[in-house]
TIBAMI-318445 format. One record per residue: residue in one letter; x, y, z of N, C-alpha, C in turn. Coordinates in steps of 0.05 Angstrom, whole numbers, plus 5000, padded with zeros to 4 digits. Example, Ala and Ser with C-alpha at 12.3 -4.5 7.8 and 13.67 -1.06 7.14 Angstrom:
// TIBAMI-318445
a526448865156524649105156526449345156/s525749555142527349795143525850015157/
***
This chain:
// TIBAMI-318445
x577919073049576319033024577119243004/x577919152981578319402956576519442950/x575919732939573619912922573919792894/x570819692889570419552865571719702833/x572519722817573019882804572519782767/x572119882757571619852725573419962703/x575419752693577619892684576919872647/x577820072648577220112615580020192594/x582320322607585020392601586720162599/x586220022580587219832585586019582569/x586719352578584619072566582719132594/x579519042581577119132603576618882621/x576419092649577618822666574618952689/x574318762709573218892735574918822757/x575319022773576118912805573918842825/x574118642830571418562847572318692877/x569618662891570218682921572518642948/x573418312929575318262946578818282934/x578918442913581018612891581318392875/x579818132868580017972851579818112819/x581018052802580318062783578618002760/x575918052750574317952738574717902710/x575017802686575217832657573717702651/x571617882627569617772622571217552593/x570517352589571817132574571417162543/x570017252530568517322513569217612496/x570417692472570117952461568118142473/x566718052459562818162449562318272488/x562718102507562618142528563818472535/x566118392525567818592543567618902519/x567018922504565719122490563419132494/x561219012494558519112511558419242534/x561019222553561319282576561919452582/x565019462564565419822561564619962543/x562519932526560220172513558620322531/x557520172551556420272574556820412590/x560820302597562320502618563020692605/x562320782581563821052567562521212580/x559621122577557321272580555121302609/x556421172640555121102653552321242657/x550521112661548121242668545621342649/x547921292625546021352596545021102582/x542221202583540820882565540820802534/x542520632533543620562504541220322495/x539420542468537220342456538620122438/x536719932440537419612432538419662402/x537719822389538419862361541719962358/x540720192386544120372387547120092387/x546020012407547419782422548419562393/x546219512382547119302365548819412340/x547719672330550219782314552319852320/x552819872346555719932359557519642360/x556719482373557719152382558018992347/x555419072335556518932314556719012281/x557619272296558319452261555719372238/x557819322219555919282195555318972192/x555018822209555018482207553418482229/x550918532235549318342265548018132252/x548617982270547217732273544617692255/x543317472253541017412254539117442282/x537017572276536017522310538217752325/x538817882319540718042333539618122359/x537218182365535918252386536118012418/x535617862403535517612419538717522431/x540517612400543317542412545117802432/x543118052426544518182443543318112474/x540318012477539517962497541017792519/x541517522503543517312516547017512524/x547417612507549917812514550117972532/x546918072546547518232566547118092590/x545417872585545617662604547417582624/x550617592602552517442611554317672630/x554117962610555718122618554618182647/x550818212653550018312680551718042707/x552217702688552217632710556017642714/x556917742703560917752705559518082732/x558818212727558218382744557318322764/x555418132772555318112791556917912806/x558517712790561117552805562717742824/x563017962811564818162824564218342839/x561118392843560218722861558518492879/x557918182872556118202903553318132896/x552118192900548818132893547918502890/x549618652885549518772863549318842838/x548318962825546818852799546319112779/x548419312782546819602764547419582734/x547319362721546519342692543719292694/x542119512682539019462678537519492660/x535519372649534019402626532219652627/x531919742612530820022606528520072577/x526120042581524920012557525719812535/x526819992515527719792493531019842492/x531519842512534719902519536419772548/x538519802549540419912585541920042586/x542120002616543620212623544820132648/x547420202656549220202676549320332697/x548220332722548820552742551520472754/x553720692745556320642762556320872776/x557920922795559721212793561321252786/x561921522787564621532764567621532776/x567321482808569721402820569921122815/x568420932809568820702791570920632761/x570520842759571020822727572820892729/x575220742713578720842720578621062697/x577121102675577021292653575821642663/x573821542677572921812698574721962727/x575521682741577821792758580721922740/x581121762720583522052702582322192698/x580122182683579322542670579622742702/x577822622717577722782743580022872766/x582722622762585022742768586822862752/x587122832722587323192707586223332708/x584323372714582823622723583923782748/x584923642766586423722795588323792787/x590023592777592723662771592923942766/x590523992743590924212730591324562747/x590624472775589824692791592624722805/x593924542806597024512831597724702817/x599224972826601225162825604724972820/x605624822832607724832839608324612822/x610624602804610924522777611524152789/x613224162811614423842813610823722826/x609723932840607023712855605023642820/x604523852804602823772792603923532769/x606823442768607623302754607123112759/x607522972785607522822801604122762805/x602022922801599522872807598522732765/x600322882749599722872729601122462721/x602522492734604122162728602621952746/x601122042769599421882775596821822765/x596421982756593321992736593821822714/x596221882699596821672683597921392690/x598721372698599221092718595720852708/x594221022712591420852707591220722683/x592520882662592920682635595320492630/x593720252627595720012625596019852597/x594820072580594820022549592720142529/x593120162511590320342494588020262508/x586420372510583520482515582420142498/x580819942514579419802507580619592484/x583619532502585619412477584619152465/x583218992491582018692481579518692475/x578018932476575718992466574019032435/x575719182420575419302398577919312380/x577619272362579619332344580619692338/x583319722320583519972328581020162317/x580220062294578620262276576020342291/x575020112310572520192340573720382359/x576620282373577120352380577820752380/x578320812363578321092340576021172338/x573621072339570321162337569221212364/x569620992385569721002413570921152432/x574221242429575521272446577121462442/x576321622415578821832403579422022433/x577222092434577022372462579022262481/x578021992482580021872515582621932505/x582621832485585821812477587622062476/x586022272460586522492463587922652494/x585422552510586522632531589122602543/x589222332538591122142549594622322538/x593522372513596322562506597022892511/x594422982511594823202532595423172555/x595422972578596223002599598822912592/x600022712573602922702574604622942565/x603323112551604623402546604523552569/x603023572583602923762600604323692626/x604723322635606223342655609323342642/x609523372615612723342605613723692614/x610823842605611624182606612224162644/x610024112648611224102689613424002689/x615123822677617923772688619623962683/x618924102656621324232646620724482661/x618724552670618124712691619424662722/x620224402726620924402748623524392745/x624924432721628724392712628924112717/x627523962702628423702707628223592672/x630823832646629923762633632023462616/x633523382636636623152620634922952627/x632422882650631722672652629522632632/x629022862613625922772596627122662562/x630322712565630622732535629222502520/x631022242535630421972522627121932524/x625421982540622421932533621022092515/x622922372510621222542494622922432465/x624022222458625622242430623921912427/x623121782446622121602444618421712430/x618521912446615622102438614822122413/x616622232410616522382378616722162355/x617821982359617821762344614921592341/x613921602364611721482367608921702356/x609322002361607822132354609822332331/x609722232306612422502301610522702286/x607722712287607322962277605723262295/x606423102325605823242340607623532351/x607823802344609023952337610523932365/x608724022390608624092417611023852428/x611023512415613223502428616123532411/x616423642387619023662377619323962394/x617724062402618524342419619424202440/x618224052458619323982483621623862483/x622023782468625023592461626923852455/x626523982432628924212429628624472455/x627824492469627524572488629424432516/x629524192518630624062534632824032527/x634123952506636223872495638324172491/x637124292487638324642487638924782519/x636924682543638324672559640224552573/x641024292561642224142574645224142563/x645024432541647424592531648924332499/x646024252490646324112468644324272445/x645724532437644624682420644424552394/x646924482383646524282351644424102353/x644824032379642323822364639723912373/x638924122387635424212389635424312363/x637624472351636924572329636424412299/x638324122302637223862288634323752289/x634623792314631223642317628823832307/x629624142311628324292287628424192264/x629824142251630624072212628923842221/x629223622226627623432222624323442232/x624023622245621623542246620023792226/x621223892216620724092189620223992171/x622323802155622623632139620023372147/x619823332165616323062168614123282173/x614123522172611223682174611523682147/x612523782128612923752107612723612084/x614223462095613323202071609823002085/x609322942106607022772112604722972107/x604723332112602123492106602523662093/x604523812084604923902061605124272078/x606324232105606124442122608124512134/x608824842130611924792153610324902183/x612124912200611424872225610225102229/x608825092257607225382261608325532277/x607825712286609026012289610225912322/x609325742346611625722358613625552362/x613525392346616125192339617725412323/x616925552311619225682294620226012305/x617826082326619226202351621026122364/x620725762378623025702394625325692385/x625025582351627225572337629325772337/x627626082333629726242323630726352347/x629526302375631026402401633326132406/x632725952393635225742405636625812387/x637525922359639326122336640726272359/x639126452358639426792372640626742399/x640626512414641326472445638126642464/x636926702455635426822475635026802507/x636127012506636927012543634326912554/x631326952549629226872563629426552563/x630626402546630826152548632725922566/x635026222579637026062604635126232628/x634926452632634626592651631726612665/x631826592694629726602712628226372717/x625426332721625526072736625125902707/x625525652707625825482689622125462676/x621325492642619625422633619225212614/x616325152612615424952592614425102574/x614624932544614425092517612225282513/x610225122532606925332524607925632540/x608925642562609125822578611326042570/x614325852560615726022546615026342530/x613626192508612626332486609426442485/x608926432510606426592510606526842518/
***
């Protein structure tokens, strides 16, 4: 029998009992659903609830239509847990009793958190790529649109990119830095005003005895701090910079580092 699970990384799905897949059919459904799982255990009043689900447009009767809405969502929950039932009404509100080994959003936060304790650069990478493994697409992709999504989910998201920085620093910690080039150039494209990965990239690319171009990928990502915020870079991008100039022996020699650790 699989452990029931409540996925939220992703389009919002349930794993039922017998690892079936549940999808609630419905938008409104599957955002009612995961407003709740952000928050398990916390009782979201009928007012809260309806300004969340339906922005600045509720219904007529909104009360009544969120009523029938939770209706539907308690019974997709119980298709899948059983004659189990922890969507519950609560005064003039509900609330969700999950645990948070349920929640694929709570099991990442809680295996970065581990990760974060491994000493040994290849195990915590490896703990850090499994944690991420749980996201199978933005945070509540068939749920919300992005601009909810951004009001709802910034933190998750957030997270979601600190752990990809930090298991990129564990690789380069583990000297595994020719295999990160192509995902970290894919990175930067996708995030290009994120300082930390034009470091990780000229960092890698400088060990892998391709100095012109870590030192390119400085200029350009100078040139987009620049022109998109009107900022040149901060003091350790332009630390790493001037040791990848200078050759700085701390940057070949002894055990292999990641950019935070480098320059601290």
């Amino acid at each position: 029998m699989s452990r029931v699970e409540f996925r939220l990384l992703g389009n919002v799905e349930i794993q039922g009992i017998q690892g079936e897949i549940v999808r609630l059919s419905r938008r409104m459904e599957r955002l009612a659903l995961a407003v709740l799982l952000l928050e398990p255990g916390q009782v979201f009043s009928t007012d809260r609830l309806i300004d969340l689900l339906w922005q600045q447009d509720p219904p007529v009767a909104a009360r009544a239509a969120l009523q029938t809405l939770m209706s539907r969502v308690r019974k997709a929950i119980r298709s899948a847990l059983g004659d189990e039932a922890p969507l519950l009404s609560r005064g003039q509100g509900y609330v969700l009793h999950v645990g948070p080994e349920r929640v694929d959003a709570r099991r990442f936060a809680g295996m970065v958190e581990e990760a974060g304790r491994v000493h040994d650069a290849s195990q915590r990478a490896a703990r850090l790529a499994e944690a991420l493994d749980l996201w199978r697409g933005p945070a509540l992709a068939d749920a919300a649109d992005s601009v909810l999504r951004d009001q709802l989910c910034s933190s998750l998201e957030e997270s979601r990119f600190r752990a990809i920085s930090a298991r990129i620093d564990a690789e380069l910690a583990a000297g595994r830095h020719a295999d990160l080039i192509s995902e970290l150039l894919r990175l930067v494209a996708e995030y290009p005003l994120r300082e930390n990965l034009h470091g990780q990239l000229m960092l890698a690319l400088y060990r892998c005895g391709r100095r012109a171009e870590a030192l390119d990928a400085y200029r350009r990502a100078r040139q987009l701090l620049v022109a998109e915020l009107g900022l040149e870079p901060g003091p350790q991008l332009r630390t790493l910079h001037a040791a990848i100039i200078d050759e700085t022996g701390r940057l070949k020699s002894g055990r292999p580092r990641g950019v935070h650790e480098w320059i601290q």
